[in-house]
KEZA-866729 format. One record per atom (N, C-alpha, C, O): y, z, x. Coordinates in steps of 0.02 Angstrom, whole numbers, plus 50000, padded with zeros to 5 digits. Last residue first. Layout:
BEGIN
YZX/...
//
This chain:
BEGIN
481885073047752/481865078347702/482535077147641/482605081247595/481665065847883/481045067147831/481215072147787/480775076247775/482535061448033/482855063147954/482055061847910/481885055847908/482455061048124/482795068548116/483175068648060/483655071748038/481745050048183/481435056348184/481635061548145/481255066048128/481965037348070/482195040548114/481755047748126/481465050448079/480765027348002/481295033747993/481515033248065/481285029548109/479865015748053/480435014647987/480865021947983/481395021247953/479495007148169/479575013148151/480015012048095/480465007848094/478974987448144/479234993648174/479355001948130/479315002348069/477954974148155/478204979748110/478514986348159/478204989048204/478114956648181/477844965548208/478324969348166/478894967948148/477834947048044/478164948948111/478084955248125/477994959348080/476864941547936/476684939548001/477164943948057/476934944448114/476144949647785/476584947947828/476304947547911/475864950547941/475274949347704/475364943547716/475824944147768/475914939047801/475124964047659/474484961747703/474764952047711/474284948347726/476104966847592/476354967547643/475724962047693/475814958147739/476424961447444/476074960447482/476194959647557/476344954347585/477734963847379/477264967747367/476404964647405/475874966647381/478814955947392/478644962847457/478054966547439/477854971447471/478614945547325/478354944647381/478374950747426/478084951247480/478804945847163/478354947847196/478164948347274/477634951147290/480064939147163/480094945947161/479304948547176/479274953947204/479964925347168/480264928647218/480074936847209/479934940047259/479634915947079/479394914547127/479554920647196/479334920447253/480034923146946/479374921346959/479114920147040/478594922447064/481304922346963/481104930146988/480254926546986/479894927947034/481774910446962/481814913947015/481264919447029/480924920747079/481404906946833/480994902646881/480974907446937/480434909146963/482344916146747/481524916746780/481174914746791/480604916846781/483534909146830/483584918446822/482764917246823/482474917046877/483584898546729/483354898646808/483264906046835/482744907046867/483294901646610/482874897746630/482734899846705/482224901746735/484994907646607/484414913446591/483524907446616/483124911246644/485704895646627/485534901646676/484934905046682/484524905646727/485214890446486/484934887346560/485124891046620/484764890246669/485454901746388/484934897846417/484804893046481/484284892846514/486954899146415/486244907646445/485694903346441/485464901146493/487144886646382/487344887846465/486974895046463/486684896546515/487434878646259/486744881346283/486694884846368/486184884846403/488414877746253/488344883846208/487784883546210/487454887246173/489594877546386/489084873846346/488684878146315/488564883146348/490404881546449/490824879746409/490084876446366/490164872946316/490024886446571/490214892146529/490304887046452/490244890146399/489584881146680/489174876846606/489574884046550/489324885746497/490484882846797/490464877446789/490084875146713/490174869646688/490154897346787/490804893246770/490944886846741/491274885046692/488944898246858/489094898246781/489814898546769/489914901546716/488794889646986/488604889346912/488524891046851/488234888246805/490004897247036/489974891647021/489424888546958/489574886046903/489184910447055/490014908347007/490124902246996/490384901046942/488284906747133/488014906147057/488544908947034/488434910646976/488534904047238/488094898047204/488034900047120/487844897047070/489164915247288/489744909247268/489344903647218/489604900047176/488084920547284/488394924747247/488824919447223/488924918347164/487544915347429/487104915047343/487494918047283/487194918047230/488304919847518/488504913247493/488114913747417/488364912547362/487934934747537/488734932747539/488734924947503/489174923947461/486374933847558/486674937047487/487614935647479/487894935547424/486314929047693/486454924347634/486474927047552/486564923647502/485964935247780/486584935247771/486804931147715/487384930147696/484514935447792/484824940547792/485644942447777/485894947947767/484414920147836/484224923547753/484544930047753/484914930647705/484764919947962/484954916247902/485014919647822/485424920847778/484584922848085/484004927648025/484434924747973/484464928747927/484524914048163/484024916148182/483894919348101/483384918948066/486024913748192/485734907448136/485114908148113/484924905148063/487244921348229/486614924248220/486154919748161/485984921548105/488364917148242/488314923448251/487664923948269/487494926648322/488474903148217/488944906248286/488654912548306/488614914248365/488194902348099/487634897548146/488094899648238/487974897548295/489204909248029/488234913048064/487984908748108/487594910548152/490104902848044/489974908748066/489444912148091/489274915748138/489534893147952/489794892148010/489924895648044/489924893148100/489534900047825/489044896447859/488934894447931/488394894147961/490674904547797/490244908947815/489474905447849/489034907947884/491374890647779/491614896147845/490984900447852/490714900347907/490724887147674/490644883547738/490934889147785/490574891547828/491084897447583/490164896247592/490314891747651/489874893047693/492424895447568/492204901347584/491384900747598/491154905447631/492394881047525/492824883947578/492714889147622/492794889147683/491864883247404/491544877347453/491764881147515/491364884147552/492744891447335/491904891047327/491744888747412/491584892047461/493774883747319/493944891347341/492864892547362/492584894647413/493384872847259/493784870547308/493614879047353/493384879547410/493104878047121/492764875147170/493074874547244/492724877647285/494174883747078/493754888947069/493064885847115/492624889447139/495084872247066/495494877347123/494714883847139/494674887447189/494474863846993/494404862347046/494534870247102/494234872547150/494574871146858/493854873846886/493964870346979/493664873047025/495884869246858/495684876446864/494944877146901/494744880946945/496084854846825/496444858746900/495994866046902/495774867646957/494274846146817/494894852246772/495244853946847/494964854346901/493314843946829/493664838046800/494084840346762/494284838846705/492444849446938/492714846446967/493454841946911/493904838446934/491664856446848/492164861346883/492724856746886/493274857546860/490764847546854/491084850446782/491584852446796/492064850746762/490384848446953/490464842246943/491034842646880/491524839246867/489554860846973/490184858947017/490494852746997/490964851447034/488644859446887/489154864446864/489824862246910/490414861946891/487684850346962/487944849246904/488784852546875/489274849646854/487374855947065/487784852447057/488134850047005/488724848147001/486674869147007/487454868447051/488014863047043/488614863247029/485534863346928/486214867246906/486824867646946/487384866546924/485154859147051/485184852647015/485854856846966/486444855046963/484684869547113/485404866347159/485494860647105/485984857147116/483954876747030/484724881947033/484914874747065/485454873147040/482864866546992/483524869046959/483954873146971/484394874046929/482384865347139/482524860747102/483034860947042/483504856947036/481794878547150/482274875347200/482764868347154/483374867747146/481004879947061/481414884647048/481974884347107/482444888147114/480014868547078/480484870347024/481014874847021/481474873846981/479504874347207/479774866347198/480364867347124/480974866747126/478774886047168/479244886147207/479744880847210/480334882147216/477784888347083/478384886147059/478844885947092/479404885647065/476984873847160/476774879047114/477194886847120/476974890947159/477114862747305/477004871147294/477304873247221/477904874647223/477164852547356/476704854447313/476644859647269/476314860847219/478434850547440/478364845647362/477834848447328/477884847847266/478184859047522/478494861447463/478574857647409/478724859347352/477504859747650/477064857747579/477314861547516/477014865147476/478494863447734/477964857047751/477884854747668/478104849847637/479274873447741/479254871947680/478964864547680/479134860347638/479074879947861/479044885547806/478864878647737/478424879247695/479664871447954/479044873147953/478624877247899/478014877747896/480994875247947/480834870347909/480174870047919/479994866747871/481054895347909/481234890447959/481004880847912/480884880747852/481404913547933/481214905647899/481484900447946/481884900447993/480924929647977/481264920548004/480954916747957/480354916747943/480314938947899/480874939947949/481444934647955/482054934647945/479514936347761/479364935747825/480294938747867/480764940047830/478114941247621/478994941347664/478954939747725/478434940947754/477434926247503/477534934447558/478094935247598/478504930847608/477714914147473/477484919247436/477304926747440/477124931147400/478504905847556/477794907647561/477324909747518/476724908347517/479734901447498/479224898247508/478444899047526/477964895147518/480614909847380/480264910847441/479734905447435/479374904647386/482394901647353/481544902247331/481194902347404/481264898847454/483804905047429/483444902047361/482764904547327/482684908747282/483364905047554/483634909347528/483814909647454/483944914947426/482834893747591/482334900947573/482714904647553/482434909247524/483764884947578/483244882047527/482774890647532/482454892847484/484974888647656/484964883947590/484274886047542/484284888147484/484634895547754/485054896747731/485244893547652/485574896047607/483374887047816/483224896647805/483954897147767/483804901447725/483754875447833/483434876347778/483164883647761/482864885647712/484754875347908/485124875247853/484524875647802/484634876147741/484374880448030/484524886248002/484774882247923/484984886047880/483184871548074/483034876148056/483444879348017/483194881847967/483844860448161/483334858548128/483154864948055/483024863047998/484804869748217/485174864748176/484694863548147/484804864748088/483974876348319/484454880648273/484564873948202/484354874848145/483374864248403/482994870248354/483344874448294/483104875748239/484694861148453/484254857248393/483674859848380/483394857048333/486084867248495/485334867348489/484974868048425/484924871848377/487344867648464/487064861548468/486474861948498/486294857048531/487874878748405/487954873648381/487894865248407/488154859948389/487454888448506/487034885548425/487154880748400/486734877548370/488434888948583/487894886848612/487224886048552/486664883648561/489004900948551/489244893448531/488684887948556/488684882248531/488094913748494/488424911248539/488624904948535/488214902348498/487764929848481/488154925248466/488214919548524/488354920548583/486834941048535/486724938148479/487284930448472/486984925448452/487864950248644/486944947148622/486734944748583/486134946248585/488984948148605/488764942748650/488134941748656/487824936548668/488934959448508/489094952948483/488824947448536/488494942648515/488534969348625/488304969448552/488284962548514/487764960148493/489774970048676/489174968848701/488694965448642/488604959548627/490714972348573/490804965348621/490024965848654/489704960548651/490304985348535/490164983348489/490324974948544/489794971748544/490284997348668/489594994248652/489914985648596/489754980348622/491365008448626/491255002548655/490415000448643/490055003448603/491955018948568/491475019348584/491185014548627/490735016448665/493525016548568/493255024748545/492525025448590/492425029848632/493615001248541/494105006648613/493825011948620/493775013748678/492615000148422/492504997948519/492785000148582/492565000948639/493645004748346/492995007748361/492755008148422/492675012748462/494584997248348/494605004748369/494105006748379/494025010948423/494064984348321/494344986948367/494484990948404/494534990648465/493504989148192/493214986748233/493424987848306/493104991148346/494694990248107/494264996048128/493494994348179/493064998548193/495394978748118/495854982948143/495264990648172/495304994348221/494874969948052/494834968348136/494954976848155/494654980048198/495484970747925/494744968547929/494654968248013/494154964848026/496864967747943/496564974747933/495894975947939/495684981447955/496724954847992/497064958448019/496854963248023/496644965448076/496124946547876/495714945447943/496104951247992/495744952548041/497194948947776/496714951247758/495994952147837/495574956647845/498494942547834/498144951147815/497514951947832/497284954647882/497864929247838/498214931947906/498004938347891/497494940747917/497814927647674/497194926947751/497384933447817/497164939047833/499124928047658/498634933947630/497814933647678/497434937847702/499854921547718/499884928747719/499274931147681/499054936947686/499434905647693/499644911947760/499494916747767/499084918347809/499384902947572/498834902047609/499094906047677/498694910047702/500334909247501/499824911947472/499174908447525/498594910447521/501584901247564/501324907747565/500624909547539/500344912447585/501954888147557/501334890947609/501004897747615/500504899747646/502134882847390/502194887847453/501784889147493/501234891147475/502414867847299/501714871947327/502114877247386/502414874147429/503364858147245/503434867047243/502874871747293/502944877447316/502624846147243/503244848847279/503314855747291/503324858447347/501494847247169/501254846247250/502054850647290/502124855047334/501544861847060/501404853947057/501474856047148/501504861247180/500254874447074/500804872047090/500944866147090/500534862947122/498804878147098/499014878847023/499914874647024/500124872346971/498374879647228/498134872947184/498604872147131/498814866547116/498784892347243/499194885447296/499074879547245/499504875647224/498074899947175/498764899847199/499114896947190/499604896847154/496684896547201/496794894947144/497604896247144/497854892547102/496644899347353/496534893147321/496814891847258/497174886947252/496944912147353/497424910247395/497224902847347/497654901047307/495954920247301/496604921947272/497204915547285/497684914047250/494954914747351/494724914647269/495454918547242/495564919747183/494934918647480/495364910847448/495154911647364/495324907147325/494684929647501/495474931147491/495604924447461/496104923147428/493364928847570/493474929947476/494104929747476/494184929347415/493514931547714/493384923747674/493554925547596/493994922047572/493264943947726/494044943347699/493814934947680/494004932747625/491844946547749/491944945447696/492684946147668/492814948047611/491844946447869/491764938547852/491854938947788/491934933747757/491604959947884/492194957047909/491994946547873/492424942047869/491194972347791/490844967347811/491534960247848/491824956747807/491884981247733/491164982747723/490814978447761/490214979547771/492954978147790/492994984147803/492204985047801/491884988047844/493654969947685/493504968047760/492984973047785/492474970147805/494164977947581/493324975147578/493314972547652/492774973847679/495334978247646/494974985447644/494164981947624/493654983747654/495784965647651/495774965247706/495434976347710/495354979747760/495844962047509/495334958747562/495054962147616/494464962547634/496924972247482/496204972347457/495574966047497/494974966947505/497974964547559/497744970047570/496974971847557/496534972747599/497964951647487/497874953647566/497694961047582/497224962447619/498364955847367/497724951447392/497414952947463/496864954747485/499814961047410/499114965247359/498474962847362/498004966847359/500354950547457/500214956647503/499694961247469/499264964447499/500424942447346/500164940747404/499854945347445/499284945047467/501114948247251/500404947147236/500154945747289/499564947647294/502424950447311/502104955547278/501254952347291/500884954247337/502734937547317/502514941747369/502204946747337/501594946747341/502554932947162/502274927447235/502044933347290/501464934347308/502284938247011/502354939547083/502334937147149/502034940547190/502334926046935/502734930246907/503074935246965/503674936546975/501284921146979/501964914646975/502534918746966/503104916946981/500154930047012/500414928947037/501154923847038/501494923047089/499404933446904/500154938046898/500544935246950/501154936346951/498144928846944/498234927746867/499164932046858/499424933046802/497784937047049/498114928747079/498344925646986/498664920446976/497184948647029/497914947647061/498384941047061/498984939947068/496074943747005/496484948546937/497314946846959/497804944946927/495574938047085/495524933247040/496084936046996/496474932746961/495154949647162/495884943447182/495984938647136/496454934847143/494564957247087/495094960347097/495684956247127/496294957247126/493334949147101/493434950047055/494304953347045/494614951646995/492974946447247/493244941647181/493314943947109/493364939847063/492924962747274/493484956647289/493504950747274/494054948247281/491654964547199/492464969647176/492924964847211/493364962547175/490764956347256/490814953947192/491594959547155/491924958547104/491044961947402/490944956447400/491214953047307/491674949147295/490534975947384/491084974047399/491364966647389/491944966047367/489064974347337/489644976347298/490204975247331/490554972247290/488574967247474/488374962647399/489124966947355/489624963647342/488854976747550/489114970747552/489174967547479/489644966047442/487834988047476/488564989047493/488924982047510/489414981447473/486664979847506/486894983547437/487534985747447/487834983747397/486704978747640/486864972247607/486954974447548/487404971247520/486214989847746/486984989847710/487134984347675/487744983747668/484684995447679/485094992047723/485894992347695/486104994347641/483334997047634/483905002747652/484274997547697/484044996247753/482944982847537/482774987247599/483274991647585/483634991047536/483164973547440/482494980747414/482754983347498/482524989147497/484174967447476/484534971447418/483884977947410/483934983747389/483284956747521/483674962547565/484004966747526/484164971447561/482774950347379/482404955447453/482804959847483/482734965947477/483874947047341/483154950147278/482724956047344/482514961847350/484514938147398/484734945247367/484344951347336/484454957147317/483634929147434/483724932847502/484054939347472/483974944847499/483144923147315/482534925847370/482874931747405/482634937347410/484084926747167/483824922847229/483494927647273/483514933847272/484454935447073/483764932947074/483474928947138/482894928047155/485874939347093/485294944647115/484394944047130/483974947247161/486304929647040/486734933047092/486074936647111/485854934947166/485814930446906/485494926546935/485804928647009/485314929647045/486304943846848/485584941646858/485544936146908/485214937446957/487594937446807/487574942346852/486784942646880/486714941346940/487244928146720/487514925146785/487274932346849/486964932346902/486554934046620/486184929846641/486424927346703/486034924746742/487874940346560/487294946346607/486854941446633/486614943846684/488644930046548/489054934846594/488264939946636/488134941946692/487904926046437/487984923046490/488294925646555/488154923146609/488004935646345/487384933046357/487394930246436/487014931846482/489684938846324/489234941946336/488604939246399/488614939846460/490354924146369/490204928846322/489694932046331/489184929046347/491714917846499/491044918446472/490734924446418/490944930046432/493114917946542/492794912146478/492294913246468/492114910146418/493464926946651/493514918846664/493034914346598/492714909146606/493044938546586/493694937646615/493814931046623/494344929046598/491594937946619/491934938046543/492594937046562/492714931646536/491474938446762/491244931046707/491614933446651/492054929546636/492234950746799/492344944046808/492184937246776/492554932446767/490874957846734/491744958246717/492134949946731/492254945346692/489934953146829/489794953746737/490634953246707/490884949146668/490464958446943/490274951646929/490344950546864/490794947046843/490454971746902/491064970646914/491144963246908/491644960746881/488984975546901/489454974646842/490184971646851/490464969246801/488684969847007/488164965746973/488804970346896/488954966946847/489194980147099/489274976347116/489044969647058/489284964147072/488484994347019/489494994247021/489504986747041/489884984147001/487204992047069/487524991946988/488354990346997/488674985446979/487264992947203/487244986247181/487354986547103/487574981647074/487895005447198/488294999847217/487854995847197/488134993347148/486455014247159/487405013747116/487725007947154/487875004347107/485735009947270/485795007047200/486025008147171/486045004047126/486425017947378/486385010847382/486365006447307/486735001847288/486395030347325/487025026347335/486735019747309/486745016947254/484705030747331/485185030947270/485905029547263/486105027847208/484445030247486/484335025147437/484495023847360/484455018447331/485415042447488/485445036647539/485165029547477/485505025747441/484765050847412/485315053247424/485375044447459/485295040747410/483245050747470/483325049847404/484005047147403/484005041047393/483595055847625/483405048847591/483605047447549/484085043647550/484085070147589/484505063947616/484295055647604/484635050947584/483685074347429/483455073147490/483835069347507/484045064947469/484815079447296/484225072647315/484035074847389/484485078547406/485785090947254/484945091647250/484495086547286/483935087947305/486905087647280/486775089147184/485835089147192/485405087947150/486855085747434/487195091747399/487155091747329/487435096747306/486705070747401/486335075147430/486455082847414/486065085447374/487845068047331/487315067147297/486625071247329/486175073947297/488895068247422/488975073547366/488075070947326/487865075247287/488345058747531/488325067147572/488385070547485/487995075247474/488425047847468/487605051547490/487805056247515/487335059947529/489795045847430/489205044747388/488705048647403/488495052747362/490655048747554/491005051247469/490415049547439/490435053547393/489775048947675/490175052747651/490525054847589/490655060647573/489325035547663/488965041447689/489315048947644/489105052447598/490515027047624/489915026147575/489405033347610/489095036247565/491135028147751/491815031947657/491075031447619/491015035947577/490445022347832/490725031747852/490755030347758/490335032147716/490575008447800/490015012347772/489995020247791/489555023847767/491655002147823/491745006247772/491175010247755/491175014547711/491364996647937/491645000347973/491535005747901/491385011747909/490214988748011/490284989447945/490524995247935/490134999847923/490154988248136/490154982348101/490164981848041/490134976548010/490215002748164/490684998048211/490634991848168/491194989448162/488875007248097/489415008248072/490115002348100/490414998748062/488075000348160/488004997948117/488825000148074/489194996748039/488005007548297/488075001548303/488444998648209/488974995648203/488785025348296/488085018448276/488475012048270/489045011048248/489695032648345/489455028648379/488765024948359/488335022548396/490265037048213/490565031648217/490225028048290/490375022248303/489315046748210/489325041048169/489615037848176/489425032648149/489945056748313/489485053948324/489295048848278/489005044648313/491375057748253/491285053548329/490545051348332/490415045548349/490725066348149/490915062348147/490845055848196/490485050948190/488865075148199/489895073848195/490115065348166/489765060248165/487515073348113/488015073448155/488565072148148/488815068848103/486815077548013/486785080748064/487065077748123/486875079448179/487455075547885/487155079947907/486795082547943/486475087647933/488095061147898/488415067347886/488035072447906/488275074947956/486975052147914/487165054547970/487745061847955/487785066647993/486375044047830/486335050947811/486375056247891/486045060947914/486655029047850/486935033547785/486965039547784/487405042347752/486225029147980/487055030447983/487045032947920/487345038247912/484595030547965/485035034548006/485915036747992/486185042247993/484655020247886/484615028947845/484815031847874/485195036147855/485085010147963/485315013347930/485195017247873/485545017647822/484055009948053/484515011748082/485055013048026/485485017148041/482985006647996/482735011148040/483475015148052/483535021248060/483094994747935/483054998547885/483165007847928/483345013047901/483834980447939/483774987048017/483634992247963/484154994547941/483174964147900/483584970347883/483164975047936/482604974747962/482234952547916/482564955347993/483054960647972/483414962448018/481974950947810/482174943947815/482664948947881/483274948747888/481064962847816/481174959547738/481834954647770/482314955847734/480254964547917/480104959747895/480434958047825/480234953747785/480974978847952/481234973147963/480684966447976/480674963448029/479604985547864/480084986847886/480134980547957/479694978447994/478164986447823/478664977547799/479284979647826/479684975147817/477564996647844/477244991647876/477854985247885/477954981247930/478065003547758/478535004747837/478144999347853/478484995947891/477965007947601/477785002547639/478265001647716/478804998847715/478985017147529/478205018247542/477675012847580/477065013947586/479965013047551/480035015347590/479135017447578/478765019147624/479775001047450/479704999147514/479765006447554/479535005247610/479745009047342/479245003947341/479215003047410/478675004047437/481095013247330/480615017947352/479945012747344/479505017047338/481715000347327/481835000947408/481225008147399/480885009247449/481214996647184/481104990847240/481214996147315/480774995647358/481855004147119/481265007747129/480965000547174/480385000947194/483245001047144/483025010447160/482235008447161/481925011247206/483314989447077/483344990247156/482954997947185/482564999347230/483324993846942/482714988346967/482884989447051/482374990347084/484375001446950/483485004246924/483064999746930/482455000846926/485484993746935/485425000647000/484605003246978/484385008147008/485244984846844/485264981346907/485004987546958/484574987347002/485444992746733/484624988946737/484664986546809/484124986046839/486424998146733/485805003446752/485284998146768/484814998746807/487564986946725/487394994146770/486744996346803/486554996646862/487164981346623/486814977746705/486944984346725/486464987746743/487304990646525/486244987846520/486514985946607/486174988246653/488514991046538/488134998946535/487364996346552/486944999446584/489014979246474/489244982346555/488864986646571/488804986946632/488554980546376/488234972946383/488234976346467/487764976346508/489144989146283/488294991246295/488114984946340/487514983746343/490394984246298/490284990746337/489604992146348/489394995046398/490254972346213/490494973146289/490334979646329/490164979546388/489854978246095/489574974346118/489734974946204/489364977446246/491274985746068/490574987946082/490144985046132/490034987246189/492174973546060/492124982246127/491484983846127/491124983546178/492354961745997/491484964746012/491384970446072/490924971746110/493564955746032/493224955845982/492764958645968/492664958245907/495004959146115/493994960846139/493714960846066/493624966446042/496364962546125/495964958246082/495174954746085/494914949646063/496114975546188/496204976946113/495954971246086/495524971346042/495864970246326/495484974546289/495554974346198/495104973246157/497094963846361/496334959746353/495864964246305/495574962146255/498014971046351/498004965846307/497354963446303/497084961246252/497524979546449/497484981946391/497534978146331/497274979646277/497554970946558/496744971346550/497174976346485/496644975846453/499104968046558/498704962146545/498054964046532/497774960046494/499514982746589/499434979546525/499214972646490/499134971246431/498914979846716/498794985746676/498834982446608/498364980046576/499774970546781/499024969546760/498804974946718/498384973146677/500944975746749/500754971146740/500164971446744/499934973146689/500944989046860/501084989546782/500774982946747/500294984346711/500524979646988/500044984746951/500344985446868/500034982846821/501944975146995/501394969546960/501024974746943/501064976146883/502784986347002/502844979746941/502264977846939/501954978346886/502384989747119/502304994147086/502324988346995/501904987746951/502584976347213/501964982447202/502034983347136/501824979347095/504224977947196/503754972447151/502894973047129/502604971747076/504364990347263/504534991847185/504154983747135/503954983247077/503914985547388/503734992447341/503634992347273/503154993447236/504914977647420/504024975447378/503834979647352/503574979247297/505854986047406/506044980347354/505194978147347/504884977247295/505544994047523/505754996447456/505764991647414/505604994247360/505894982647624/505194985847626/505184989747539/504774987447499/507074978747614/506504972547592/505934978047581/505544977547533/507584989947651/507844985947599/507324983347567/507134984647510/507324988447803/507064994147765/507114992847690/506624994847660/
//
């Protein structure tokens, strides 16, 4: 009971600690201003370019789950299930069981916003684009936090958003605007933790773990982010001293509490093991249709759309005549030529290694996951790795005083090749389905 009171009280230490570490940071903020109008433009500009991308699409049902296989059908249903059904009854959607935190996003965002006047829709697709603002500023934070100024902090956050698969599924009603923010608040909040950690070992450990293991919550693959606490940790230690702790415990947590509402769920309602066995199976990892196919729907479309219209499935058939293709070739060509590059940079420092190493680690597990889960819709899950592609690349050129510019370059190769494609539904090839629910039009 001793020990339990004593983390308590180290808890309670480090929070004080970081507190006054972001007040030290603050006061010596050369340009508050600057900083505050820099955090305030991605805010709105990110939550107002998505808001009028998903009412764009809800006026288009034709492209419903053609924007890379998002369930647009099923979750307006769970977002705006407060009002007309029970609890028990939201917790029996599928979508909720797998994304256990999206009840706390129905409930504390679209049920009080619905109630200040919006239509449940409205109410639903206006959460959504407050989180991808809260998610695209918290990023913005994080780059300035790790060495970047202004220009470059909003050109990184941008680019996180410019790729094909974030740019698209971020326009549907789907729960990836909620992933995408959870996702960029837990590197950003383990990065905060793991900067106190020599001072806190346990303390910091169990505080990582924890916060992993509540973003678990939005998306379970997304406790993988706990190594952007656990990597840079362990790395930072000469070899002798290194502790196993910060690679143990804070994983172990974080995959723990991240299970924990899943579990219950399935005891409560069951379906969710069914559910998974239809879709998953080990048996991907060695059918050579999957293998031919998913690293270039995961790598290269989720990048730059190859068609120039939306489709459901990508595949290597998609990109026959991509040496030709007019700007698609280019705008492939410099985010991975930037990658590598940046990773190389990374590579010739302990810090940027521990900020690579943590990168790689977390994009192969999630990679490997899907080709377990569901290799079929690739792109749909690839707003989780495109986010690591582009901390890495702007980390990796923070230090070059031409680095907004060559973000900011690729930022509008991207959007050139990508942001137009939901707007031509008449290209799309996969059957189109019902886009409302019956018992929600108001």
């Amino acid at each position: 009971m001793s020990s339990i009171f004593e983390l308590g009280r180290e808890m309670s230490s480090l929070l004080s600690d970081m507190r006054g570490d972001l007040r030290l940071a603050w006061r010596s903020e050369p340009g508050q201003r600057a900083f505050v109008l820099s955090l305030l433009f991605v805010f709105a500009a990110s939550a107002a370019f998505f808001l009028l991308r998903m009412e764009y699409v809800l006026g288009h049902p034709s492209i419903d789950m053609c924007l890379m296989g998002s369930d647009s059908k099923i979750y307006v249903g769970e977002l705006t299930a407060p009002f007309s059904k029970s609890l028990y009854g939201l917790l029996k959607f599928h979508g909720v069981r797998r994304h256990p935190a999206l009840v706390f996003v129905a409930i504390g965002l679209v049920l009080p916003l619905h109630l200040a006047g919006l239509s449940a829709l409205q109410a639903a697709i206006a959460a959504l684009a407050l989180l991808i603002g809260v998610g695209a500023s918290a990023l913005f934070v994080f780059f300035r936090r790790n060495g970047c100024g202004n220009g470059l902090a909003m050109t990184g956050a941008a680019l996180s958003l410019a790729m094909f698969s974030p740019l698209t599924v971020l326009s549907a009603i789907d729960v990836y605007g909620f992933v995408y923010a959870s996702a960029c608040l837990c590197l950003l909040l383990c990065t905060e933790i793991a900067r106190h950690a020599s001072r806190f070992p346990r303390a910091s450990a169990w505080a990582a773990g924890l916060v992993a293991g509540a973003i678990a919550w939005a998306n379970l693959p997304l406790a993988s982010y706990i190594l952007f606490y656990s990597g840079p940790v362990w790395l930072r230690e000469p070899w002798r001293r290194r502790s196993p702790l910060p690679l143990i415990l804070p994983p172990l947590l974080a995959i723990a509490i991240g299970i924990v509402p899943l579990a219950l769920g399935d005891l409560l309602v069951g379906h969710l093991v069914q559910g998974i066995d239809k879709w998953a199976s080990f048996g991907h990892f060695t059918n050579g249709q999957v293998l031919a196919n998913y690293p270039v729907a995961a790598l290269l479309a989720s990048i730059a759309n190859p068609l120039g219209v939306v489709r459901n499935i990508y595949g290597a058939s998609d990109y026959a005549g991509i040496w030709s293709a007019i700007p698609q070739l280019p705008a492939l060509v410099t985010v991975w030529a930037l990658a590598l590059f940046a990773a190389w940079r990374l590579g010739r420092s302990a810090q940027g290694v521990a900020i690579l190493a943590a990168a790689l680690v977390i994009a192969a597990s999630l990679l490997i996951f899907y080709i377990y889960f569901d290799p079929w819709e690739a792109t749909l899950f690839a707003t989780q790795w495109c986010l690591l592609i582009a901390v890495v690349v702007v980390l990796g050129v923070r230090n070059l005083r031409i680095a907004p510019l060559l973000v900011g370059a690729a930022v509008i190769l991207l959007l050139t090749v990508n942001v137009t494609a939901i707007y031509f539904p008449e290209g799309v090839t996969c059957q189109p389905t019902q886009f409302l629910p019956d018992d929600v039009n108001s």
